[in-house]
PQR file of N, CA, C, O and H, with PARSE charges and radii, in Angstrom:
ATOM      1  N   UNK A   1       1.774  60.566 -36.008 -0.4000 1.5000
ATOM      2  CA  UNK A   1       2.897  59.972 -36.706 -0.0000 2.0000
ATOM      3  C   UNK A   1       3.230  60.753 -37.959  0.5500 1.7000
ATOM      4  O   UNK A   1       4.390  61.125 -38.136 -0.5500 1.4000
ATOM      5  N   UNK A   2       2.132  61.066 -38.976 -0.4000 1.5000
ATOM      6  CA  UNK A   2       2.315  61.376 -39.995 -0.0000 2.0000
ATOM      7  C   UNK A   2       3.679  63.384 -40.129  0.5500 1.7000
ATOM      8  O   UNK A   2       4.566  63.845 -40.846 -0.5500 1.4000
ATOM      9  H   UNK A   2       1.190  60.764 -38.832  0.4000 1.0000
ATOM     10  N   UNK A   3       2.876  63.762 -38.885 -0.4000 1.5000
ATOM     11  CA  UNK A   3       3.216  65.205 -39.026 -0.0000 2.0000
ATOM     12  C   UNK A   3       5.054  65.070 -39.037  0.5500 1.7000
ATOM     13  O   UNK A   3       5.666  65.745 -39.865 -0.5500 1.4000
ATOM     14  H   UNK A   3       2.155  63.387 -38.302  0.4000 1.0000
ATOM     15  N   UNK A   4       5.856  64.124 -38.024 -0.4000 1.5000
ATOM     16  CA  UNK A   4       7.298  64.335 -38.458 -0.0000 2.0000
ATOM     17  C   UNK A   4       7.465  64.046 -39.824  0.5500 1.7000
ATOM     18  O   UNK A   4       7.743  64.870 -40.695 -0.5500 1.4000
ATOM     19  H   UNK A   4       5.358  63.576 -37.351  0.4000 1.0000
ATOM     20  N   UNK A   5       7.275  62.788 -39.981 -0.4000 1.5000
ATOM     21  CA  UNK A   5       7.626  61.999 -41.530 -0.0000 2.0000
ATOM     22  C   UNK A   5       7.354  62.468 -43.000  0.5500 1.7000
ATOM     23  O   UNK A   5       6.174  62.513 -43.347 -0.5500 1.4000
ATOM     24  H   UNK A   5       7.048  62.118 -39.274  0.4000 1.0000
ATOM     25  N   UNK A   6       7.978  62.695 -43.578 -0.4000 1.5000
ATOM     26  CA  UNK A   6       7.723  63.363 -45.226 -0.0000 2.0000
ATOM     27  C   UNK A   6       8.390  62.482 -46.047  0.5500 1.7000
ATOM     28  O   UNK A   6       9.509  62.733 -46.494 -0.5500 1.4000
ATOM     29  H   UNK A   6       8.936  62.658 -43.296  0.4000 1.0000
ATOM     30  N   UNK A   7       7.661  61.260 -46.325 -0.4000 1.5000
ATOM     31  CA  UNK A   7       7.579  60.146 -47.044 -0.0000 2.0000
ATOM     32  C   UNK A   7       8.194  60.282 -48.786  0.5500 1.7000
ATOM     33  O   UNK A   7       8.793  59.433 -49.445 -0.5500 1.4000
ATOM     34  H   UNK A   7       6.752  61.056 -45.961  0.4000 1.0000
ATOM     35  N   UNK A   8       7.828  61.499 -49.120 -0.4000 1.5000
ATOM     36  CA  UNK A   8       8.264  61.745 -50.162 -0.0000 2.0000
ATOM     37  C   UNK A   8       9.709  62.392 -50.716  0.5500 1.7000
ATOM     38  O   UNK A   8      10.059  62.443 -51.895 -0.5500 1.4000
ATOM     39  H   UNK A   8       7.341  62.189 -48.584  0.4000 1.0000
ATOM     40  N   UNK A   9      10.476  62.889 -49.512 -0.4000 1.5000
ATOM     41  CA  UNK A   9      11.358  63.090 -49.713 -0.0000 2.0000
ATOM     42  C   UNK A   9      11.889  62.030 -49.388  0.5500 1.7000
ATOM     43  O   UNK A   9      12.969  61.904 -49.965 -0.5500 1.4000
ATOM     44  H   UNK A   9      10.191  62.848 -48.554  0.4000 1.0000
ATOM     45  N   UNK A  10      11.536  60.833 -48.447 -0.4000 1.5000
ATOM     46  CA  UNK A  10      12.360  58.931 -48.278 -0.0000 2.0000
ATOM     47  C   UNK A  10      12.537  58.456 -48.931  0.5500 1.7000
ATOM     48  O   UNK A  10      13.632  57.918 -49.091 -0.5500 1.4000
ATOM     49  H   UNK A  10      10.659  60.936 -47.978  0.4000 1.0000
ATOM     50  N   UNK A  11      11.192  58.320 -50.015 -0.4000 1.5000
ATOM     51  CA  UNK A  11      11.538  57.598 -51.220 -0.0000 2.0000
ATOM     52  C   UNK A  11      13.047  58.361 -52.352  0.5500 1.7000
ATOM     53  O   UNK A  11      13.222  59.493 -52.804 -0.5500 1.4000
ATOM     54  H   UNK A  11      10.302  58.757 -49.885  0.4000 1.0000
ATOM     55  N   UNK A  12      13.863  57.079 -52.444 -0.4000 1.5000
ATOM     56  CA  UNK A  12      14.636  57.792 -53.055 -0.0000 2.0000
ATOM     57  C   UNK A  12      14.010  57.912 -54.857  0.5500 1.7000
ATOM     58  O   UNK A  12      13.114  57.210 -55.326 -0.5500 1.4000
ATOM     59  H   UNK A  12      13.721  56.160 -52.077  0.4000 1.0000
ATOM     60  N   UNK A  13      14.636  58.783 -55.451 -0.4000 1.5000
ATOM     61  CA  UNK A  13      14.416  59.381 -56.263 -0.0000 2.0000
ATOM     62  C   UNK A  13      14.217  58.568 -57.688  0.5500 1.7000
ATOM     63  O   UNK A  13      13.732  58.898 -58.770 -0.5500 1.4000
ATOM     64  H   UNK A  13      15.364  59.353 -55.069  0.4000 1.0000
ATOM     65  N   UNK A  14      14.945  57.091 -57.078 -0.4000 1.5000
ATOM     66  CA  UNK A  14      15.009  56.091 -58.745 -0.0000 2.0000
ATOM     67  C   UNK A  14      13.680  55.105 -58.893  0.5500 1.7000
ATOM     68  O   UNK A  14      13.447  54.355 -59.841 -0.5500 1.4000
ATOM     69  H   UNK A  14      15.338  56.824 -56.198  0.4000 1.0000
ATOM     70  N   UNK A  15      12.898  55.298 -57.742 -0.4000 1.5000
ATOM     71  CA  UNK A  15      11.980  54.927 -57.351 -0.0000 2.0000
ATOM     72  C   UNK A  15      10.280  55.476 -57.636  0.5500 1.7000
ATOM     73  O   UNK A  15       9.752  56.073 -56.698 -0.5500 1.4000
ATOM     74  H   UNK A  15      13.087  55.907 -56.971  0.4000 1.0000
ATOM     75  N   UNK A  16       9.586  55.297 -58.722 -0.4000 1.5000
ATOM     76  CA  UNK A  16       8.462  55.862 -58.645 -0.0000 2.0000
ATOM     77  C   UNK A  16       7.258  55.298 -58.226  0.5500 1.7000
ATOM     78  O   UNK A  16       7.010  54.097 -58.338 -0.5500 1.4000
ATOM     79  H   UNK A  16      10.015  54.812 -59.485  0.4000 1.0000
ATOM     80  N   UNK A  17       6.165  56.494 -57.534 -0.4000 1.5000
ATOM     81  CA  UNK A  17       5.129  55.515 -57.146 -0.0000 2.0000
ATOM     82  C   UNK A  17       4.373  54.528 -57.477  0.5500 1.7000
ATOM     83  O   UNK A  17       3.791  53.724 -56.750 -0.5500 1.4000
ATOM     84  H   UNK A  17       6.366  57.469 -57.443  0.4000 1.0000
ATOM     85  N   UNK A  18       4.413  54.654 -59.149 -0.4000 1.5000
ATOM     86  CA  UNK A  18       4.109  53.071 -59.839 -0.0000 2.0000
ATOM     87  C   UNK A  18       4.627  52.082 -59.708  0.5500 1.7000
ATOM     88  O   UNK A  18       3.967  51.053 -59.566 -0.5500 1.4000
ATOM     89  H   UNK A  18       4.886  55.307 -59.740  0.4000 1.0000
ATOM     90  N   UNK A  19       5.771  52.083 -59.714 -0.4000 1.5000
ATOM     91  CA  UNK A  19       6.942  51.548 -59.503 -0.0000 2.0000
ATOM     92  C   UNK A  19       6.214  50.544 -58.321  0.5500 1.7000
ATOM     93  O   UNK A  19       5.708  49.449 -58.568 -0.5500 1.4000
ATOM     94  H   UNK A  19       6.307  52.920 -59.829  0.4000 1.0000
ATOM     95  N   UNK A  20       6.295  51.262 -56.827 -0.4000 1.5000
ATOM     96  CA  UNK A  20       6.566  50.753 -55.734 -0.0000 2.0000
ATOM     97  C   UNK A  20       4.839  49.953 -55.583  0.5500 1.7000
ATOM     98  O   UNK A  20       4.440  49.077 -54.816 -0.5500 1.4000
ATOM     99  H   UNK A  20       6.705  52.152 -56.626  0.4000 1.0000
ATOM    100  N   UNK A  21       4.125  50.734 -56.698 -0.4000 1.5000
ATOM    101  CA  UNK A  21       3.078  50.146 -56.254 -0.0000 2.0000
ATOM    102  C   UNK A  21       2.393  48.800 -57.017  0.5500 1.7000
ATOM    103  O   UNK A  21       1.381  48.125 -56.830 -0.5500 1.4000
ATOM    104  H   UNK A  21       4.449  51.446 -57.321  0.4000 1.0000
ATOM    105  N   UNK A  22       3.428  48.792 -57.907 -0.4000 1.5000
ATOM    106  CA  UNK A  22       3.233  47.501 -58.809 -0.0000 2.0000
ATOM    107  C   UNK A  22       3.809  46.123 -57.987  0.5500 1.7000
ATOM    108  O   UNK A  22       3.512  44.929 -58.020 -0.5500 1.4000
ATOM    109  H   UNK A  22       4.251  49.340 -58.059  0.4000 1.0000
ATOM    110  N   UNK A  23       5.026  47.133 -57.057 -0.4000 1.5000
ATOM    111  CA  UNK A  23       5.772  45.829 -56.603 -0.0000 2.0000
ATOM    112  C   UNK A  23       4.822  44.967 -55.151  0.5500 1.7000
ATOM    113  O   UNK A  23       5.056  43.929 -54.531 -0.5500 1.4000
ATOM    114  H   UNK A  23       5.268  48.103 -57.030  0.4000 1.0000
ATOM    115  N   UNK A  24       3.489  46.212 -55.032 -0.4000 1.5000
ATOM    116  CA  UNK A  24       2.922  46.034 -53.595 -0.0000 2.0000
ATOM    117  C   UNK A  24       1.498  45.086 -54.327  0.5500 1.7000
ATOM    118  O   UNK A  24       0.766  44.374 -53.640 -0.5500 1.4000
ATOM    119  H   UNK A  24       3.299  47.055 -55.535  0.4000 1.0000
ATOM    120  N   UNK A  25       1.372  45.241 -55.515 -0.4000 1.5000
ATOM    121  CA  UNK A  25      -0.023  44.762 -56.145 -0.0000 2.0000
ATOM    122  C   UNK A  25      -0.910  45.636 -55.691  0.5500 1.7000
ATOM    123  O   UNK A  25      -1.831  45.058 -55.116 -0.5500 1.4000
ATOM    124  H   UNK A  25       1.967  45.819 -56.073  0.4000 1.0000
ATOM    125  N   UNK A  26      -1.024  46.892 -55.712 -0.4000 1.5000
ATOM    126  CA  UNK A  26      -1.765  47.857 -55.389 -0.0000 2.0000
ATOM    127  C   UNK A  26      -1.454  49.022 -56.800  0.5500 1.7000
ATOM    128  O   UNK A  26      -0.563  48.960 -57.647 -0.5500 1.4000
ATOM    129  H   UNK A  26      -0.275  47.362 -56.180  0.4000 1.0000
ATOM    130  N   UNK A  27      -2.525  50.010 -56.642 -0.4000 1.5000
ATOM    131  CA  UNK A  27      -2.728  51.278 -57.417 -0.0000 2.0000
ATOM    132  C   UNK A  27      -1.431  51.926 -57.513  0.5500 1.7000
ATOM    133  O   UNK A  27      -0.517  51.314 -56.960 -0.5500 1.4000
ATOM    134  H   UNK A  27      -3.249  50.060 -55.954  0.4000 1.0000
ATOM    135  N   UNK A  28      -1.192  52.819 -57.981 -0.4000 1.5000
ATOM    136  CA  UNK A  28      -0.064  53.884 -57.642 -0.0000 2.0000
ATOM    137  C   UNK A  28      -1.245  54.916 -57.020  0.5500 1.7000
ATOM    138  O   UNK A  28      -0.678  55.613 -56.178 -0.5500 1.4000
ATOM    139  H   UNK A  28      -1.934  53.315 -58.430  0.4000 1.0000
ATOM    140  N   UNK A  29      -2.413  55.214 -57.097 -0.4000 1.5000
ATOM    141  CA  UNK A  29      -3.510  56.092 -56.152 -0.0000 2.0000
ATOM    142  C   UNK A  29      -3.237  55.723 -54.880  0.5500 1.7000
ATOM    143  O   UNK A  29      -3.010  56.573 -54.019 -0.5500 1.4000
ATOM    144  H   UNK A  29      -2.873  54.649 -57.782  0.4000 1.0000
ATOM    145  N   UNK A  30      -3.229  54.363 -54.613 -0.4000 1.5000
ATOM    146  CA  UNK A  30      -3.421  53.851 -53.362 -0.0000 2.0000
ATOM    147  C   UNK A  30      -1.849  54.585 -52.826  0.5500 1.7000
ATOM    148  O   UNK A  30      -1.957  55.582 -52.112 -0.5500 1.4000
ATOM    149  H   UNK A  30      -3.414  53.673 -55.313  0.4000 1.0000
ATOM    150  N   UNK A  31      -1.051  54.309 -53.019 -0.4000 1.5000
ATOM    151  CA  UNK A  31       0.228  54.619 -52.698 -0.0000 2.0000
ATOM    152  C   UNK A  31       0.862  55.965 -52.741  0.5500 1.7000
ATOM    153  O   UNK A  31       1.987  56.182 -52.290 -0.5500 1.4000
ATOM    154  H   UNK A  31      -0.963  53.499 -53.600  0.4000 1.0000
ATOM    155  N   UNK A  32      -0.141  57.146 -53.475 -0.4000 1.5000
ATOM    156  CA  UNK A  32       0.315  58.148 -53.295 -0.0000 2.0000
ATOM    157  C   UNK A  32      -0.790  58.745 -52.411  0.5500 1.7000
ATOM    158  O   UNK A  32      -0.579  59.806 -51.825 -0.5500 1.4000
ATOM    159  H   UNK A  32      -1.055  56.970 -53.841  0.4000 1.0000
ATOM    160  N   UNK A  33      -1.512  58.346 -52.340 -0.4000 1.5000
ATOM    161  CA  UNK A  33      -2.896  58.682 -50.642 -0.0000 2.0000
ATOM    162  C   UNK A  33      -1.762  58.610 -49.629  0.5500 1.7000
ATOM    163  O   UNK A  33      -1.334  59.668 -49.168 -0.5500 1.4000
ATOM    164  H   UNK A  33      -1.683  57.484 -52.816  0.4000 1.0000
ATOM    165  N   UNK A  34      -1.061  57.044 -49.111 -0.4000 1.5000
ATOM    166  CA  UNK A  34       0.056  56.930 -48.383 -0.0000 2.0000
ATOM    167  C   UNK A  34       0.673  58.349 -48.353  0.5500 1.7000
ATOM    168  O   UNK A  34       0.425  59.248 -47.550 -0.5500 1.4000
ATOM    169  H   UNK A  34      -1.409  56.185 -49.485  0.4000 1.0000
ATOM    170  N   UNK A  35       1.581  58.357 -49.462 -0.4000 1.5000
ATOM    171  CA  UNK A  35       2.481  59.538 -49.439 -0.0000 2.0000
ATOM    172  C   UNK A  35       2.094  61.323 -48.869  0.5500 1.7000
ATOM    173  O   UNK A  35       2.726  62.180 -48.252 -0.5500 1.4000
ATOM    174  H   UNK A  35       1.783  57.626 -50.114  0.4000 1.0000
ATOM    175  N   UNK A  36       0.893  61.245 -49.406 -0.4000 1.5000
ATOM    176  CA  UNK A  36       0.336  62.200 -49.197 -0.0000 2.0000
ATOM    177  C   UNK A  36      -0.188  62.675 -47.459  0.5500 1.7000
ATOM    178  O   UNK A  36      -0.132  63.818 -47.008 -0.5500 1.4000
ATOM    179  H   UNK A  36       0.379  60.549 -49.908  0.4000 1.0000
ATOM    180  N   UNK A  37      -0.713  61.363 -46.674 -0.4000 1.5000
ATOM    181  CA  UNK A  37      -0.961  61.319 -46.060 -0.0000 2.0000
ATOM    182  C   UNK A  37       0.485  61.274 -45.720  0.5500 1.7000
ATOM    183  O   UNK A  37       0.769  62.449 -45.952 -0.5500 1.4000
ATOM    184  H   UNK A  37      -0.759  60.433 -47.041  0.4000 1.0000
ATOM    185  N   UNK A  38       1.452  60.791 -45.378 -0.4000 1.5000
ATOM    186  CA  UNK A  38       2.510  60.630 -44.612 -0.0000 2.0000
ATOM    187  C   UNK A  38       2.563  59.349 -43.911  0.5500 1.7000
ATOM    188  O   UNK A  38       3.081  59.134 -42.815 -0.5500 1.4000
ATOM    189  H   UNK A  38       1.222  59.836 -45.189  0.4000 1.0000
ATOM    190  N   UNK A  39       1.962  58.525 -44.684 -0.4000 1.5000
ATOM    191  CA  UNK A  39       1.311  57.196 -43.294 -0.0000 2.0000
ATOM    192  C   UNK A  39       1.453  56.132 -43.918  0.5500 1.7000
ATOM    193  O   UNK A  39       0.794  56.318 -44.941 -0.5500 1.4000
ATOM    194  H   UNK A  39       1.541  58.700 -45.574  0.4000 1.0000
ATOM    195  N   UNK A  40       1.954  54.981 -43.976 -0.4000 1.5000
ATOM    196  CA  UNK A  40       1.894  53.563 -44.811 -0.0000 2.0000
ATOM    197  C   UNK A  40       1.333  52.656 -43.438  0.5500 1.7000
ATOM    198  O   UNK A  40       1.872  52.499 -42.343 -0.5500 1.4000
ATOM    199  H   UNK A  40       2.489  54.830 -43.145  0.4000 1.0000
ATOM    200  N   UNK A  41      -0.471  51.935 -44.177 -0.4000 1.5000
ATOM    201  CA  UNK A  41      -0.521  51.091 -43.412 -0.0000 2.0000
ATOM    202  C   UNK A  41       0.479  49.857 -42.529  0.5500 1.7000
ATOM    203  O   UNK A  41       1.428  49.193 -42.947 -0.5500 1.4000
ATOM    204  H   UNK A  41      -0.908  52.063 -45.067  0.4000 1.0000
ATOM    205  N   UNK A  42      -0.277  49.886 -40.964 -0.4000 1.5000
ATOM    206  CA  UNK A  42       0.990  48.938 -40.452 -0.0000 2.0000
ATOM    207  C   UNK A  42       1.237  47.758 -40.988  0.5500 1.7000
ATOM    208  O   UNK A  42       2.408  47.426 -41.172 -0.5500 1.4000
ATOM    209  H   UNK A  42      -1.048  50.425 -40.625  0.4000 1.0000
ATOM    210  N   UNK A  43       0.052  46.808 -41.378 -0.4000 1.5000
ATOM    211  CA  UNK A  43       0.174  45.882 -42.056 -0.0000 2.0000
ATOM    212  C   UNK A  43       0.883  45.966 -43.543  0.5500 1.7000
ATOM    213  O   UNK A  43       1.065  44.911 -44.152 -0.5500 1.4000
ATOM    214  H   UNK A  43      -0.899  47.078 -41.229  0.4000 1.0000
ATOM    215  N   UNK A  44       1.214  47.004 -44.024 -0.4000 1.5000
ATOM    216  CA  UNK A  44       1.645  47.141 -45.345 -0.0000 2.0000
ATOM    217  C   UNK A  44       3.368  47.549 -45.050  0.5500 1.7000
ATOM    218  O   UNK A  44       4.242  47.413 -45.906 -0.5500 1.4000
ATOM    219  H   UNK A  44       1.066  47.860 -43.529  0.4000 1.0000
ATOM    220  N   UNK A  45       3.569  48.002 -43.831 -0.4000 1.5000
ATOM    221  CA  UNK A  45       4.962  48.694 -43.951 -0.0000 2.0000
ATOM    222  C   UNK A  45       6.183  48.216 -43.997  0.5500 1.7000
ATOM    223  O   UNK A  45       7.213  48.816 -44.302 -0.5500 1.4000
ATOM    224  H   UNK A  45       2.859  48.113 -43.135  0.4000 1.0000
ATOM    225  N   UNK A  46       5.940  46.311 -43.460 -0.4000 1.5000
ATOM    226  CA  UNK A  46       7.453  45.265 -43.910 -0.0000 2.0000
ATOM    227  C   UNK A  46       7.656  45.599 -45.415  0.5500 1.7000
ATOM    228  O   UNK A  46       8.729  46.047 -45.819 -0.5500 1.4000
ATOM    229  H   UNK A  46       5.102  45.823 -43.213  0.4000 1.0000
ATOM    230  N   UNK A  47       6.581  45.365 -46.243 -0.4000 1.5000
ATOM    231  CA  UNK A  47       6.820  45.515 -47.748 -0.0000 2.0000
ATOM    232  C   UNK A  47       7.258  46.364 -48.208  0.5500 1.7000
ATOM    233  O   UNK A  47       8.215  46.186 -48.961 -0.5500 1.4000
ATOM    234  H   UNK A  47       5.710  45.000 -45.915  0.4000 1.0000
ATOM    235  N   UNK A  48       6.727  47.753 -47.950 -0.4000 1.5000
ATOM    236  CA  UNK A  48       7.037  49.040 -48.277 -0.0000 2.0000
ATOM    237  C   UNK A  48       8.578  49.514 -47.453  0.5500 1.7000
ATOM    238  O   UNK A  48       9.282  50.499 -47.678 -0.5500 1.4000
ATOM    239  H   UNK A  48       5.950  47.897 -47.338  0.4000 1.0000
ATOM    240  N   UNK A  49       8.693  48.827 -46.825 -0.4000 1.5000
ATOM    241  CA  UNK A  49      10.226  49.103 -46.740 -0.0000 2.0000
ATOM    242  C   UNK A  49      10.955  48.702 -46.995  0.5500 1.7000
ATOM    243  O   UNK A  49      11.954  49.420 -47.018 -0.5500 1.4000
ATOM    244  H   UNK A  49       8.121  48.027 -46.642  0.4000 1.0000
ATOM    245  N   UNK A  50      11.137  47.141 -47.436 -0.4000 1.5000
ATOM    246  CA  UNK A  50      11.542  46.309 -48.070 -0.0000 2.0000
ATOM    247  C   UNK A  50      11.830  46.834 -50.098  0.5500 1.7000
ATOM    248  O   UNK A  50      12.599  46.483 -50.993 -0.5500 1.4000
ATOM    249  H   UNK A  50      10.325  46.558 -47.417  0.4000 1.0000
ATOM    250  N   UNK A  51      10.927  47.606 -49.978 -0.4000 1.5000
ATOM    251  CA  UNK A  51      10.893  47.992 -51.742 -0.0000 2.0000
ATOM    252  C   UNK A  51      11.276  49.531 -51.787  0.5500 1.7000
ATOM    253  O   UNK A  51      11.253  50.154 -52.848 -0.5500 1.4000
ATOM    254  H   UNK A  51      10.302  47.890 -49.251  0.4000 1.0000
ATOM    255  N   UNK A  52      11.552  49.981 -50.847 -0.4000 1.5000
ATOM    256  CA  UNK A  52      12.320  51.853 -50.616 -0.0000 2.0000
ATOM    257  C   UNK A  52      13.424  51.781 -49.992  0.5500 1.7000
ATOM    258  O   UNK A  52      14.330  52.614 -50.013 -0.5500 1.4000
ATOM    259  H   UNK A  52      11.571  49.475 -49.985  0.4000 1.0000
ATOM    260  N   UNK A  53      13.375  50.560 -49.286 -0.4000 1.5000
ATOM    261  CA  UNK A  53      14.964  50.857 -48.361 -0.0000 2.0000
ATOM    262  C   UNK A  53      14.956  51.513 -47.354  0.5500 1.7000
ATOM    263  O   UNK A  53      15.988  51.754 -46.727 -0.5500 1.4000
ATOM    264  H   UNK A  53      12.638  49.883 -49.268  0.4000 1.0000
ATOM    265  N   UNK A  54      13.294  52.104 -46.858 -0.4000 1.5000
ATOM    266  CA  UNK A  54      13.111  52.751 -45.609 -0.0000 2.0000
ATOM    267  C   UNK A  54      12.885  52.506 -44.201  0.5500 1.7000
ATOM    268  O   UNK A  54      11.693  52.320 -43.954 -0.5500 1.4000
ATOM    269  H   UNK A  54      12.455  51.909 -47.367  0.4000 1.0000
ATOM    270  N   UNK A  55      13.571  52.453 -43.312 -0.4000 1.5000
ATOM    271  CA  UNK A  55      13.478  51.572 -41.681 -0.0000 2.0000
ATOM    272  C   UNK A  55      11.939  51.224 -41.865  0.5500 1.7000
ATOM    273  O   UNK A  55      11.122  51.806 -42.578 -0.5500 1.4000
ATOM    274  H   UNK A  55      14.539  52.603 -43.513  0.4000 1.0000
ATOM    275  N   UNK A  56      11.787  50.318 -41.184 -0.4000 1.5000
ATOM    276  CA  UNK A  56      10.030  50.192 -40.460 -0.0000 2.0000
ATOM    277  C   UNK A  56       9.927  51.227 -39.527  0.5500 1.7000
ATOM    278  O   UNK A  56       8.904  51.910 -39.507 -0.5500 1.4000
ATOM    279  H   UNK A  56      12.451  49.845 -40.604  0.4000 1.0000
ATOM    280  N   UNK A  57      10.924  51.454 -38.685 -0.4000 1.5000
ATOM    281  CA  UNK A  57      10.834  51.637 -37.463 -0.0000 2.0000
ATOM    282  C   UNK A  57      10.557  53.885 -37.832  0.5500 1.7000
ATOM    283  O   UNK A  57      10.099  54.694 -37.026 -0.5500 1.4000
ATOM    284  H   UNK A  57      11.755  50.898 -38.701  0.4000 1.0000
ATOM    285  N   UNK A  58      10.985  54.123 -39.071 -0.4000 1.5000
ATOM    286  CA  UNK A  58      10.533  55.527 -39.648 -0.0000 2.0000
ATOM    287  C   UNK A  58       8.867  55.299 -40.213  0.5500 1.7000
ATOM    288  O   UNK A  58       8.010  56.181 -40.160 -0.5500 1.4000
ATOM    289  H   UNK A  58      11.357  53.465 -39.726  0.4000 1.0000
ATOM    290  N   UNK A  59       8.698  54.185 -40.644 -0.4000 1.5000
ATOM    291  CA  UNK A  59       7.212  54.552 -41.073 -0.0000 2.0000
ATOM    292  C   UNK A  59       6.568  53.898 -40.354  0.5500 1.7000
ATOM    293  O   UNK A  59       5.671  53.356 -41.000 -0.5500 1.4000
ATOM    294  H   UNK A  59       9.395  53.469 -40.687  0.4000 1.0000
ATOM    295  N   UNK A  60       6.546  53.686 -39.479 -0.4000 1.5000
ATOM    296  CA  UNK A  60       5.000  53.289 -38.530 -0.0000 2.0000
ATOM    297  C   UNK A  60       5.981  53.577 -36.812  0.5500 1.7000
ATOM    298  O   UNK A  60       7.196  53.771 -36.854 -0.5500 1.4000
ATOM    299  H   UNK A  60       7.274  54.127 -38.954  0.4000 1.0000
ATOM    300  N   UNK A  61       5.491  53.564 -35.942 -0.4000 1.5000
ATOM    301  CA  UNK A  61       6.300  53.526 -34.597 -0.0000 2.0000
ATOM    302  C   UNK A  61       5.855  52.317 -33.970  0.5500 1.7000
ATOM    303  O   UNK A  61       6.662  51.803 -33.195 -0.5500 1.4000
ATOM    304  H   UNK A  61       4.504  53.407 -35.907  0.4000 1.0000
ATOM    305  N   UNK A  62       4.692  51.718 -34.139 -0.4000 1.5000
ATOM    306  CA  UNK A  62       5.068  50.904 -33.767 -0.0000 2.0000
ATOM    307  C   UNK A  62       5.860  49.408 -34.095  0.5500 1.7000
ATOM    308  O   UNK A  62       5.642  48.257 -33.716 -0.5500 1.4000
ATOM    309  H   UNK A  62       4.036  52.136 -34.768  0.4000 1.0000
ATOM    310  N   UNK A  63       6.973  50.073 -35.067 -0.4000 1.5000
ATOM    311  CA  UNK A  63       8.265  49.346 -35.308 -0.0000 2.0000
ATOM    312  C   UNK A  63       9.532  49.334 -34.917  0.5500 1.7000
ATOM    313  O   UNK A  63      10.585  48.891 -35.376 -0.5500 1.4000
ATOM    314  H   UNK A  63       7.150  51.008 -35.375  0.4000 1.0000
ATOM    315  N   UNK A  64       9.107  50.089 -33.688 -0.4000 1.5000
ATOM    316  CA  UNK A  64      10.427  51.521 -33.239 -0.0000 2.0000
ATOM    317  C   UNK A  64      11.301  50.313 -32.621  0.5500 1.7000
ATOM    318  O   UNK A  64      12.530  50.370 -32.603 -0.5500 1.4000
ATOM    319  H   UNK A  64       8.251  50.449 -33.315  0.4000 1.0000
ATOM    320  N   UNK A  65      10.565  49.206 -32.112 -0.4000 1.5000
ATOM    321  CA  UNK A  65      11.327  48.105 -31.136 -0.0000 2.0000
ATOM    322  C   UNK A  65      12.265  47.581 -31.604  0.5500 1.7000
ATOM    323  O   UNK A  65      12.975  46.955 -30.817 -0.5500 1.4000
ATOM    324  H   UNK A  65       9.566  49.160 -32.127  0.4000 1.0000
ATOM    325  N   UNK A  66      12.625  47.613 -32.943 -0.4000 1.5000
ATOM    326  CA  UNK A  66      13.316  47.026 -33.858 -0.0000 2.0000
ATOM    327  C   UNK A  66      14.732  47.413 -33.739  0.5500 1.7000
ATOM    328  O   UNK A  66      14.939  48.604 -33.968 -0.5500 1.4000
ATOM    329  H   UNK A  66      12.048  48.121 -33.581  0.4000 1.0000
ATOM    330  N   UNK A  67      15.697  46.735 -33.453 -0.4000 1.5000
ATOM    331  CA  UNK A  67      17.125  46.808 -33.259 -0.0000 2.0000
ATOM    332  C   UNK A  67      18.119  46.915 -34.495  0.5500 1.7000
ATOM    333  O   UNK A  67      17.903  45.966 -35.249 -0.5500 1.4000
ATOM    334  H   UNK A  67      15.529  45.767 -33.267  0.4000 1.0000
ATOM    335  N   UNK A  68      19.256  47.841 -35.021 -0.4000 1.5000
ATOM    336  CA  UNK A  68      19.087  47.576 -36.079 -0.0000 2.0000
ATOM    337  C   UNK A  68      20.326  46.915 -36.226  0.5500 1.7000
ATOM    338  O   UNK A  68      21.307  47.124 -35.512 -0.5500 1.4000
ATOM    339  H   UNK A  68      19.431  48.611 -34.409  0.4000 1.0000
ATOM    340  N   UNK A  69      20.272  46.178 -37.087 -0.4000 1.5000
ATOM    341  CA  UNK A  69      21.762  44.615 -37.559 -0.0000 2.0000
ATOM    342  C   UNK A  69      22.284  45.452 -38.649  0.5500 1.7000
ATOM    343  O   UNK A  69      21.558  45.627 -39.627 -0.5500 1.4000
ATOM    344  H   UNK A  69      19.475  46.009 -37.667  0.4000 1.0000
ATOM    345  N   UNK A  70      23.553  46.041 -38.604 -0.4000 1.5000
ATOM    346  CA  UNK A  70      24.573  46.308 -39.496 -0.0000 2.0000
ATOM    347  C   UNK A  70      24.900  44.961 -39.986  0.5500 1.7000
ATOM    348  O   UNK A  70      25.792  44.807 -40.820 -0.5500 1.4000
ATOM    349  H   UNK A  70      24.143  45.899 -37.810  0.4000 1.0000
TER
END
C-alpha cells in the first residue's frame, strides 16, 4: 500500500503534523512514523481523513468499497 501513496504531499499544506495530531489525541511522532511510513492505521483512517480531507479509500484499500456522494 504504502509504496503508491506519498502522504505528505496529501496533507494539504495549512495543516501541520501537530496540528492533525492533537486533533487525533496522539503525538505528532506518532503521526509523522504514519507519514513517513506512508501508512495510517486502518482503525485510525475515518479520523485521519476526516481532519486532512483525504478519501479513506487513498489511505488504506481496504476502503476502496466506498462510493463516493458528491
Amino acid at each position: 500500500m504504502g509504496d503508491c501513496l506519498n502522504l505528505a504531499k496529501l496533507i494539504p499544506n495549512t495543516l501541520s503534523y501537530t496540528h492533525i495530531a492533537k486533533q487525533m489525541n496522539l503525538t505528532q511522532q506518532c503521526v509523522s512514523v504514519w507519514i513517513k511510513k506512508n501508512e495510517v492505521p486502518p482503525r485510525r483512517v475515518p479520523e485521519f481523513s476526516r481532519i486532512t480531507g483525504i478519501p479513506k479509500s487513498k489511505l488504506n484499500p481496504l476502503f476502496s468499497d466506498e462510493v463516493a456522494h458528491g
